[in-house]
VOKE-124398 format. One record per atom (N, C-alpha, C): residue in one letter; x, y, z. Coordinates in steps of 0.1 Angstrom, whole numbers, plus 5000, padded with zeros to 4 digits. Atoms other than C-alpha are relative to their C-alpha. Example, Ala and Ser with C-alpha at 12.3 -4.5 7.8 and 13.67 -1.06 7.14 Angstrom:
A500949885000
A512349555078
A500950125000
S499149895000
S513749895071
S499250115008
end
This chain:
X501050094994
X637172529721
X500349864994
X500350095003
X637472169722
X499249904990
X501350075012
X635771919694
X499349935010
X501050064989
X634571739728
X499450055002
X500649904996
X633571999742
X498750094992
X500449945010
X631972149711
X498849885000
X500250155002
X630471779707
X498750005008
X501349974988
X628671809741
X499150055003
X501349905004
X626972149736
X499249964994
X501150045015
X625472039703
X499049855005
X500850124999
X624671689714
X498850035008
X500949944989
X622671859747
X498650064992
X500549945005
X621472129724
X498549904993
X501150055004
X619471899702
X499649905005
X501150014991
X617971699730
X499350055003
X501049904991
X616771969746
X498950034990
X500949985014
X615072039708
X498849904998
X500650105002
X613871709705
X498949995008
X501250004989
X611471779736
X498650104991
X500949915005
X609772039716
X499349974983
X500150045021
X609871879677
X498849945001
X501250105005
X607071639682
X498750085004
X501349875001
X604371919693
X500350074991
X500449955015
X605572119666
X500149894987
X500250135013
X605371819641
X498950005004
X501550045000
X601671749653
X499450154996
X501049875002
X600672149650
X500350064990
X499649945005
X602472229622
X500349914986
X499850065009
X602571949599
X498749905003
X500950085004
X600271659607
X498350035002
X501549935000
X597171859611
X499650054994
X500649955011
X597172009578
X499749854988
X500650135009
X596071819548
X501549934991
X499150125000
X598271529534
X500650064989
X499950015007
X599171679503
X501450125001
X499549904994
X600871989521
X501349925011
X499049994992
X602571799548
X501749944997
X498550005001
X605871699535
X501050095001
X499549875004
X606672049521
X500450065021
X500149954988
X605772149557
X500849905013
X499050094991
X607671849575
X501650074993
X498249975000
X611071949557
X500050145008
X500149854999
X610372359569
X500149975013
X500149994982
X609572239606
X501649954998
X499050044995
X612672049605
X501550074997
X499049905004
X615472279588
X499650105009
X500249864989
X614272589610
X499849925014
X499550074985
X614672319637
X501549975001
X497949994998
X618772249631
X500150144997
X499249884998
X618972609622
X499550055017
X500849954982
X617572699660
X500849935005
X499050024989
X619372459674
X501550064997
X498449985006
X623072559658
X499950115004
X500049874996
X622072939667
X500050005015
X500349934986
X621172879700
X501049915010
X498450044991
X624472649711
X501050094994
X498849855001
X626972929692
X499650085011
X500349934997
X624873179711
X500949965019
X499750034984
X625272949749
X501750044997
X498450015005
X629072899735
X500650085004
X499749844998
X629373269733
X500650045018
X500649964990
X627773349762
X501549905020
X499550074992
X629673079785
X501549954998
X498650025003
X633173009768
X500450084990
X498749895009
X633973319749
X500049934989
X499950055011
X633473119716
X499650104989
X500349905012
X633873329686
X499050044991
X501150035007
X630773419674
X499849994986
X500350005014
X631273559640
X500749884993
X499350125008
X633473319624
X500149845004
X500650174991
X633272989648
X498549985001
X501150054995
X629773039656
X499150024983
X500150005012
X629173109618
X500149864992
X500150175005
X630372779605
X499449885008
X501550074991
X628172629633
X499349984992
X501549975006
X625172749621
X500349954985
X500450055018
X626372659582
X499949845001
X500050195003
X627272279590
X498449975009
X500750104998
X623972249611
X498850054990
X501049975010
X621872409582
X500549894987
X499850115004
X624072179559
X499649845002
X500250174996
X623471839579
X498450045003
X501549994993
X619871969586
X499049994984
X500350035014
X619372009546
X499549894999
X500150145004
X619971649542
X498749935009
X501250064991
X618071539573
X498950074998
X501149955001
X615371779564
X499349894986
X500650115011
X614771599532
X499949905001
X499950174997
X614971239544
X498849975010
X501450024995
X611971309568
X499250084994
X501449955008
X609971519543
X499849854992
X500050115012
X610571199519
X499149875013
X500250104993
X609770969552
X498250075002
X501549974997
X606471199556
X499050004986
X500950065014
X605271109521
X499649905000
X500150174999
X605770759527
X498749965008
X501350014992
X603270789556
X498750034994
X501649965000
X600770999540
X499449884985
X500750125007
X601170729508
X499349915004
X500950074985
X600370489533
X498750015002
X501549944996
X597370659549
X499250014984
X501150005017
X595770709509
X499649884997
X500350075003
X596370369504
X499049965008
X501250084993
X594270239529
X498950104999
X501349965005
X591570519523
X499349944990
X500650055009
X591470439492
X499050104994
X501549885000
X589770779487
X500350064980
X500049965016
X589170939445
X500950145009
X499249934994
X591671209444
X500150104985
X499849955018
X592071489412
X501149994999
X498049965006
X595571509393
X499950195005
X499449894994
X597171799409
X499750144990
X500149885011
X596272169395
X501650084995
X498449985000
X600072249397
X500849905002
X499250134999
X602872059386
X501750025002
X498349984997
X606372019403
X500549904993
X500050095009
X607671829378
X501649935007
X498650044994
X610871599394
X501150014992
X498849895003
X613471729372
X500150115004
X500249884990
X612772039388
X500749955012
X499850024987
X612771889422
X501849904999
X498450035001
X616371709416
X500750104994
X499049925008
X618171979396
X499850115015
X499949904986
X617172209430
X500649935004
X499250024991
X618271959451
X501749994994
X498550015003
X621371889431
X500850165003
X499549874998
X622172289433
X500250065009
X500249974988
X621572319465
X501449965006
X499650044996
X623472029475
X501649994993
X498749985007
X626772129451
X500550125005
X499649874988
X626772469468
X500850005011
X499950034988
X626772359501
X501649934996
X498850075000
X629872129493
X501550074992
X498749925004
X631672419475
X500250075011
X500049864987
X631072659504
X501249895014
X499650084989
X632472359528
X501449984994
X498750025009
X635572309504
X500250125005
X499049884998
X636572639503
X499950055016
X499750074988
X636172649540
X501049975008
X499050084997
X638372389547
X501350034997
X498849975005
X640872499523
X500950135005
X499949854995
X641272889537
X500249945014
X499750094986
X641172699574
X501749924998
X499350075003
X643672459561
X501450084998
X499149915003
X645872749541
X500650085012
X499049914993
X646272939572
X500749935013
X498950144991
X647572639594
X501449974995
X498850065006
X649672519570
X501050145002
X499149835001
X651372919572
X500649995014
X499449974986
X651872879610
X500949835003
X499150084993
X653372529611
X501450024994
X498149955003
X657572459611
X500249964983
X499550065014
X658672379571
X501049925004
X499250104999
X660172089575
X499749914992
X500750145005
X659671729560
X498849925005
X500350074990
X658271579587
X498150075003
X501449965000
X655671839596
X499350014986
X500249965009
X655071949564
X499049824990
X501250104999
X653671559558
X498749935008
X501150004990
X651571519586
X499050074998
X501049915006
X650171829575
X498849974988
X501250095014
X648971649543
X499549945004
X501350104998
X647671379556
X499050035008
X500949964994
X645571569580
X499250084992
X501349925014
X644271759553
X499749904993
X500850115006
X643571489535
X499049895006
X501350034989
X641771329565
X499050024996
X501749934995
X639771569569
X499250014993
X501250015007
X638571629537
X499349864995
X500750145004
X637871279532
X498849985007
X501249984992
X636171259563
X498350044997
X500849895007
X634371559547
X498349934992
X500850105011
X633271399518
X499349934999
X500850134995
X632271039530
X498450065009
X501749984992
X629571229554
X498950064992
X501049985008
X628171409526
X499649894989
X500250165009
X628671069501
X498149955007
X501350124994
X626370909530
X498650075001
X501949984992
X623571149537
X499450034985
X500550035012
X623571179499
X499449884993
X500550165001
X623170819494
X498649965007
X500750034991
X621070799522
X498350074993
X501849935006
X618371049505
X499849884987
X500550055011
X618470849472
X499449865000
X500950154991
X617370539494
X498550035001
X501749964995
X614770739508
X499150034989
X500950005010
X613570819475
X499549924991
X500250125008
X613970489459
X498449955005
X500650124997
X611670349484
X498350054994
X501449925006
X608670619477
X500049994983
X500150005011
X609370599438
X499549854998
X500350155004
X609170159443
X498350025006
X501850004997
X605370239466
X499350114991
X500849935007
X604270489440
X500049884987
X500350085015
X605170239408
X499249905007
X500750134994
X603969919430
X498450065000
X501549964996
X600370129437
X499550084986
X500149955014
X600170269405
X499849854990
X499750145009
X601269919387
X498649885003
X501050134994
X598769689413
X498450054990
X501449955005
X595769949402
X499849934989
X500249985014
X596269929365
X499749784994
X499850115001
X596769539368
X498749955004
X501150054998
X593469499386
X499350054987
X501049945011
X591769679357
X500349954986
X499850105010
X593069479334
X499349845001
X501150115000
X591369179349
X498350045006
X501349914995
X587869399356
X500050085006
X500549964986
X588569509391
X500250195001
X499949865002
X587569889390
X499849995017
X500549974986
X587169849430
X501050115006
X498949924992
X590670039442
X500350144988
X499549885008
X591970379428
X501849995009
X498449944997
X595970519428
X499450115010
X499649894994
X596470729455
X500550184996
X499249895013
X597271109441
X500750065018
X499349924984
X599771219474
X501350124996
X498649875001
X602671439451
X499250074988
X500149935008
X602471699430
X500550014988
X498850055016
X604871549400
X498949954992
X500150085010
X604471369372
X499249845006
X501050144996
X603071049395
X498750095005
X501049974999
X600571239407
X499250064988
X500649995008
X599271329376
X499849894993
X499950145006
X599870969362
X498649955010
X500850074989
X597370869395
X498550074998
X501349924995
X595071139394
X499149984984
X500950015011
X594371059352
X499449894998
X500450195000
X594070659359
X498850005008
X500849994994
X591570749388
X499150054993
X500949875007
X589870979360
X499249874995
X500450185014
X590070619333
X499149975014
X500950044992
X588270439363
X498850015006
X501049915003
X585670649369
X499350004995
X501250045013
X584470619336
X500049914998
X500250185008
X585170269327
X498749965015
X501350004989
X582570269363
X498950034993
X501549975004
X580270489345
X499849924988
X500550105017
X580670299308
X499349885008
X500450144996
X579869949328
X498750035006
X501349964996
X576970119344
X499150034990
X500949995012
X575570219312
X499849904990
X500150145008
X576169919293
X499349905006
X501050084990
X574269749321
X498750054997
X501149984999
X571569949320
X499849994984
X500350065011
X571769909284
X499349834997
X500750134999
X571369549286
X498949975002
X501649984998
X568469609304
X498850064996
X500949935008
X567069839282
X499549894985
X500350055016
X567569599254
X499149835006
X500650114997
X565969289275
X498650025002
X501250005001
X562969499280
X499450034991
X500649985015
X562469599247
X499849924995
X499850115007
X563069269234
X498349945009
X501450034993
X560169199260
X498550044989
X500649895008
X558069459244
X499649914988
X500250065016
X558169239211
X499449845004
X501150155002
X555768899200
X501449924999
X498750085001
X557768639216
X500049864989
X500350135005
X556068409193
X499050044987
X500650045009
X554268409160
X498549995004
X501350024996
X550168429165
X499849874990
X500450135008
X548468129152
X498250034997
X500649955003
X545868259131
X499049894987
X500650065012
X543268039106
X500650104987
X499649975012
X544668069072
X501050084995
X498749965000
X547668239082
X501349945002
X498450034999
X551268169079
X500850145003
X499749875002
X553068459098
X501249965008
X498749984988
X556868529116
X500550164992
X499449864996
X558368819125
X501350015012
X499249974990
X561668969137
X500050165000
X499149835002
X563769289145
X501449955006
X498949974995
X567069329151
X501150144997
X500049844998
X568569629161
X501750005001
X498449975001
X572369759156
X500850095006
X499649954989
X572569919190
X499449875010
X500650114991
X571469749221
X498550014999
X501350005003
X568069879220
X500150074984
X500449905015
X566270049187
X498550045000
X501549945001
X563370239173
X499249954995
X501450045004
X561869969153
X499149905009
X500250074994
X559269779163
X498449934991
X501150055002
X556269519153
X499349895006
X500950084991
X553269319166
X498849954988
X501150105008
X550269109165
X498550055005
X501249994988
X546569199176
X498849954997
X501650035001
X543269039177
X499550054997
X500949905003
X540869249164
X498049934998
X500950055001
X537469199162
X499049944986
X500050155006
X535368939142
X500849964996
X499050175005
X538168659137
X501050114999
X498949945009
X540368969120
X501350025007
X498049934995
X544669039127
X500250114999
X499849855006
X546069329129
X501849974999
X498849984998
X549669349121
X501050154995
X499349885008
X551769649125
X501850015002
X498549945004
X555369749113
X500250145002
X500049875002
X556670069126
X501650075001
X499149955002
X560070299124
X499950095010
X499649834992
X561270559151
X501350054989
X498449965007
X563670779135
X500850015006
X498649964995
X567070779140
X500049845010
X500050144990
X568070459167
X501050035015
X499150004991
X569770389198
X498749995016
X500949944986
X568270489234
X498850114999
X501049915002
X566170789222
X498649934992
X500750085007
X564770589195
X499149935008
X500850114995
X563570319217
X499550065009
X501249934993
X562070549241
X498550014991
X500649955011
X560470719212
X498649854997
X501250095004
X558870359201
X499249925014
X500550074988
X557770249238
X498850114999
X501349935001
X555770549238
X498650014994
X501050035014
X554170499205
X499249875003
X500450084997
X553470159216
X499250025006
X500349994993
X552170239243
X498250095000
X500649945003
X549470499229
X499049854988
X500550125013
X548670169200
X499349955015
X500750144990
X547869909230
X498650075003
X501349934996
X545470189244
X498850054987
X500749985009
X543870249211
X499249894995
X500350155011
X543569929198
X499149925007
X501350054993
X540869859228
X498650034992
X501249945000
X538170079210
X499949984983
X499950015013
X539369969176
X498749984988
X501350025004
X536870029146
X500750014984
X499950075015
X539170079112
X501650075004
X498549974999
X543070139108
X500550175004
X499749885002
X542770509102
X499850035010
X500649964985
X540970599131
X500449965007
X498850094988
X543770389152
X500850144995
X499049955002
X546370579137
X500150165003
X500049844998
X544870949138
X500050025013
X500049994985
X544470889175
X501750025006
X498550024997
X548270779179
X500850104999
X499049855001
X549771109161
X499350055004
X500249894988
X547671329179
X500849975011
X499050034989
X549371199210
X501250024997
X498450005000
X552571169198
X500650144992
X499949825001
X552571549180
X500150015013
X500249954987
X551371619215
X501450035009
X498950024991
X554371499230
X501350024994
X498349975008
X557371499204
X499750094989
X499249885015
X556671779180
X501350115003
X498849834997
X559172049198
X501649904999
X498850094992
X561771739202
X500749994979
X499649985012
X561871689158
X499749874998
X499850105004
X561471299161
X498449984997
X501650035006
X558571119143
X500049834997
X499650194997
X558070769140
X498749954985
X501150095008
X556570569105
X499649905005
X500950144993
X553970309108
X499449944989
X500250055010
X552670059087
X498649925006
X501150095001
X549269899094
X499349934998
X501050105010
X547469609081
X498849935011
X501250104993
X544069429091
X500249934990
X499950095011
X543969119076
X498249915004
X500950094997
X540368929074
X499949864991
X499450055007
X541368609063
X498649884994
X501150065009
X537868439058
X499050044993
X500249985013
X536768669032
X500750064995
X498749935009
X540268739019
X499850184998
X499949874996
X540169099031
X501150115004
X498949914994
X542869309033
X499350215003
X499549824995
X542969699049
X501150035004
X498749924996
X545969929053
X499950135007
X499749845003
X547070259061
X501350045002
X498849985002
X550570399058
X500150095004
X499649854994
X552070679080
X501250034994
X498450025001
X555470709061
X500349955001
X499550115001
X556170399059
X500249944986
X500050025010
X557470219031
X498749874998
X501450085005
X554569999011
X500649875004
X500450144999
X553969659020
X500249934985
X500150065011
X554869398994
X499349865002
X500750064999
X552469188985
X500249884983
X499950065015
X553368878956
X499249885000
X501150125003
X551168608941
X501249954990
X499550145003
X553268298933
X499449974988
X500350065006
X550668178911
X500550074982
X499449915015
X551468478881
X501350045005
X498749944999
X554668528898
X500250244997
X499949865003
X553968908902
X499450055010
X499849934988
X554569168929
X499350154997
X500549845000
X552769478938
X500250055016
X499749944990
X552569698965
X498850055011
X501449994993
X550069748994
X500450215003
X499049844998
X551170178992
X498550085002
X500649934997
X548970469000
X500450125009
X499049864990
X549570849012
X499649975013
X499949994985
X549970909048
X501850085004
X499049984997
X552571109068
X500449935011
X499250114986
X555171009095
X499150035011
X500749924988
X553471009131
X501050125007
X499349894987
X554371309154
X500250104987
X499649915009
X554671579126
X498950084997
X500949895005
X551671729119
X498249935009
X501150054995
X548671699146
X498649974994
X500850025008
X545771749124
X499949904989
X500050095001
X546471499101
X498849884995
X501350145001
X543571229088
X500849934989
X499650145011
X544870899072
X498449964999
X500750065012
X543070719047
X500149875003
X500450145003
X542070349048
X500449974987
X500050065010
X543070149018
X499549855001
X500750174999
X541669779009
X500349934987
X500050105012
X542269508988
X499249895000
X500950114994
X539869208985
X500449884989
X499150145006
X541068868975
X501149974999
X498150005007
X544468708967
X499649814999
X500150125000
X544968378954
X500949885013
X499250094988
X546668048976
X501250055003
X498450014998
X549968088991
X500450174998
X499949855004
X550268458981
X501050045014
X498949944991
X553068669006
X499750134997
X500149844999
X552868999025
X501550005006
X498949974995
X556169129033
X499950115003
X499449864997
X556469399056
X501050035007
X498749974994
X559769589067
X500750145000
X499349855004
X561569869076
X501350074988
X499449975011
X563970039053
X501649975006
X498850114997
X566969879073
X500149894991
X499150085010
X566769609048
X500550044988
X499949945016
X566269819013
X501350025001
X498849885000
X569170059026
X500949935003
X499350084997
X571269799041
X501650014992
X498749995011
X575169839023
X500749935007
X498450094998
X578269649018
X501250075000
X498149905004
X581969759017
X499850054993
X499549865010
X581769938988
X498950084999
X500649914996
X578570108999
X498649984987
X501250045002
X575969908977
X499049985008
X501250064987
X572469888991
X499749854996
X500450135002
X570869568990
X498749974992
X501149925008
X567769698973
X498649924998
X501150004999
X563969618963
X500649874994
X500250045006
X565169388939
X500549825004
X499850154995
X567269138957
X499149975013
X501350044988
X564369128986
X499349914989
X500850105007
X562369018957
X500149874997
X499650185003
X564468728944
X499849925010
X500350114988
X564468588979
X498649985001
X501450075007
X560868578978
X499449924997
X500650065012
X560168448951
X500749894995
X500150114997
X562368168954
X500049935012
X500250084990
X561768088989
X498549995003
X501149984997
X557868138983
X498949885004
X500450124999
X556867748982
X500649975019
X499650034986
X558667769018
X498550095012
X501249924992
X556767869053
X500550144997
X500049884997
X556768219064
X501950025008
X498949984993
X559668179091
X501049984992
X499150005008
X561667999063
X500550154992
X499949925006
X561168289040
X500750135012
X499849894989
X561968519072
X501549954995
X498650045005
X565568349072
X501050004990
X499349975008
X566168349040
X500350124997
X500149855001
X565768739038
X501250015006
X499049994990
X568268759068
X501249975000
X498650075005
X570968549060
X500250034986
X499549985011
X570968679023
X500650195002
X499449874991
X571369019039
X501350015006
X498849984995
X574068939061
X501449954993
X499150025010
X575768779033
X500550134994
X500349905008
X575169079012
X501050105009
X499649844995
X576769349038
X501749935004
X498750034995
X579869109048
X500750035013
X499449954981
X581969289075
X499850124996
X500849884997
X579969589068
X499550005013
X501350004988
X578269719099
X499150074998
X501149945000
X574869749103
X499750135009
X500549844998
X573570119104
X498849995004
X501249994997
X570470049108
X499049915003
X501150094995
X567569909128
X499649884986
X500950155008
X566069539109
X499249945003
X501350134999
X562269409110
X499749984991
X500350055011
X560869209089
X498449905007
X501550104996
X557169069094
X499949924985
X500650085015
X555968759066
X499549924999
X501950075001
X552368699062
X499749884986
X500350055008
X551668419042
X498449955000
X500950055001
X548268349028
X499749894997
X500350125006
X546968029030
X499149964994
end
């Protein structure tokens, strides 16, 4: 049979194919999900050159006596060999697409539960496609060997003969060179839109933009690269979300707190907190009380952070309501831990509190102390510090419970109450010194001729000296009452 002839069948053959490829490409490939159809584009199209190659040997047969076994045999291998290549070159062309389509979704996607790792996928194709080119070699050669047996031995023929064998296998060669080439294009170009869409993501997220995700469309090594960056994104979404709401947790807490100093006859008072999360559990205030009197309280949630500061909103929140029907410290306070047993005993958190009334026009002091540390209290004029202290336990620990009132009456001019949580005592440096009762004192006592807010400052800043590039562990208030 003619190579024209031969030429013409085949050419017909897969026309006539070509009428049928694109219904089965739509029912058999693009109607499953994206992740499946490449696998399933090379399958439709390989069992489409082998169908066609079977079914022009077959006409061949059938219509010119063409040899089935052995002519219509290397048919069917060269169009499973050239169908190989072209099978792969539109599976690689139907990735491109479905890359494509993800990009513009833009849809979250998981890293793949199975992984075809691309050393795999080239070491097959290399084995595949080394095969195929031995089987086509030896082939040619055995074809070749028994020509060369039937022509004349002469010079003449006997070089002709070569160079037609050498033709041919060049020929050979060059067509597998190109459709080998031709695949390593097609895969360049899906390797350059997976690093480019991979690369752009990671680049936005470097300047904030969590808006786009990688595409996850293979089952390799980039799809797992896509599907773990999609994972990072995700959460750097949910961290920015919670850092937000942090912010806002810490703007309303900060609310929560005296934006300002009361202005009180015969008082000198300032007060902070600062907290070594966004929000914290400490917290202190100012309150009216009845005839002329202040109330100021210092209190402790245990532990800090977001629980903490729930913890002290609540507590707050039980004070404001108490502190309507107010009649003496204790009887504020036993009201507050009953509630707050009520509500946080099964949870383990408890929260100290520090209490003071102050009546400043007959030099009156009242306390009461939930587990809190004592109140310091120094007179300037003898240069000597004591303590405003008395039992009491933490709130939320034990419902039944009755605190005790304490009182002091008098204090000379100028005198200083310092109250604070144990963020400053405990406070440490690099080498895990605290900062202790003693250096609170010195500051004091020589900033005691200063106001209150001075004296506030200088506590603060001798502190942050004190801890260096230590970080603060722990919540810091500081209220400081001076008597005028």
């Amino acid at each position: 049979m003619s190579l024209v002839l031969l030429g013409t069948t085949l050419s017909t053959g897969f026309v006539i194919a070509l009428a049928v490829r694109r219904p089965l490409e739509r029912s058999f490939v693009v109607s499953f999900p994206d992740d499946t159809q490449p696998k399933r584009q090379f399958f439709v199209d390989i069992i489409f050159y082998i169908s066609v190659g079977c079914a022009v040997a077959l006409f061949n047969k059938a219509q010119y006596n063409f040899p089935l076994i052995l002519s219509g045999g290397k048919l069917v291998l060269g169009c499973i060999v050239v169908g190989f290549f072209f099978s792969l070159d539109m599976a690689l062309a139907r990735e491109r697409s479905v890359i494509h389509h993800a990009l513009d979704q833009d849809k979250v996607s998981q890293p793949p539960k199975r992984l075809y790792s691309v050393t795999r996928k080239f070491s097959l194709v290399a084995i595949i496609a080394t095969l195929f080119v031995a089987i086509i070699i030896v082939l040619i050669i055995s074809k070749d060997i028994s020509w060369l047996s039937k022509i004349e031995q002469n010079v003449t023929s006997l070089s002709q003969a070569k160079r037609s064998v050498m033709y041919e296998i060049f020929f050979i060669m060059a067509v597998l060179l190109a459709m080998v080439v031709n695949l390593i294009i097609s895969y360049s170009k899906n390797l350059k839109i997976l690093f480019n869409s991979e690369t752009n993501v990671l680049e936005r997220v470097t300047r904030g933009d969590l808006s786009k995700f990688v595409p996850v469309t293979t089952k390799d090594e980039f799809g797992i690269i896509a599907g773990h960056t999609n994972t990072m994104i995700q959460g750097l979404r949910h961290r920015i979300k919670l850092v937000t709401a942090l912010k806002l947790a810490e703007e309303v807490q900060q609310n929560l707190l005296p934006q300002a100093a009361p202005t009180h006859p015969g008082l000198d008072i300032s007060g902070t907190s600062i907290y070594c999360d966004e929000t914290g559990g400490d917290y202190y205030d100012y309150f009216k009380l009845p005839n002329g009197r202040l109330g100021v309280v210092v209190a402790d949630a245990s532990d800090h952070g977001v629980g903490a500061a729930l913890h002290m909103t609540t507590a707050r929140a039980f004070l404001l309501s108490g502190i309507r029907n107010f009649s003496n410290p204790a009887q504020l306070l036993d009201e507050i831990n009953n509630f707050l047993t009520r509500d946080s005993a099964e949870t383990g958190r408890f929260m100290s509190m520090f209490f003071l009334e102050i009546d400043s026009s007959t030099k009156f002091l009242r306390w009461v102390r939930a587990g809190h540390d004592p109140a310091m209290f120094y007179d300037p004029s003898q240069d000597r510090f004591s303590d405003l202290s008395g039992e009491g336990v933490a709130l939320g620990v034990v419902s039944d419970f009755r605190f005790r009132d304490y009182t002091r009456q008098g204090w000379n001019p100028d005198s200083i109450i310092v109250v604070g949580t144990d963020g400053i005592r405990e406070a440490r440096n690099q080498d895990g010194e605290m900062f202790g009762l003693d250096r609170l004192q010195n500051v004091v006592r020589k900033c005691a001729p200063e106001s209150a807010e001075s004296i506030q400052n200088a506590v603060i800043a001798n502190l942050r000296a004190f801890q260096g590039d230590a970080p603060q562990e722990d919540d810091i208030t500081l209220v400081v009452v001076k008597l005028l």
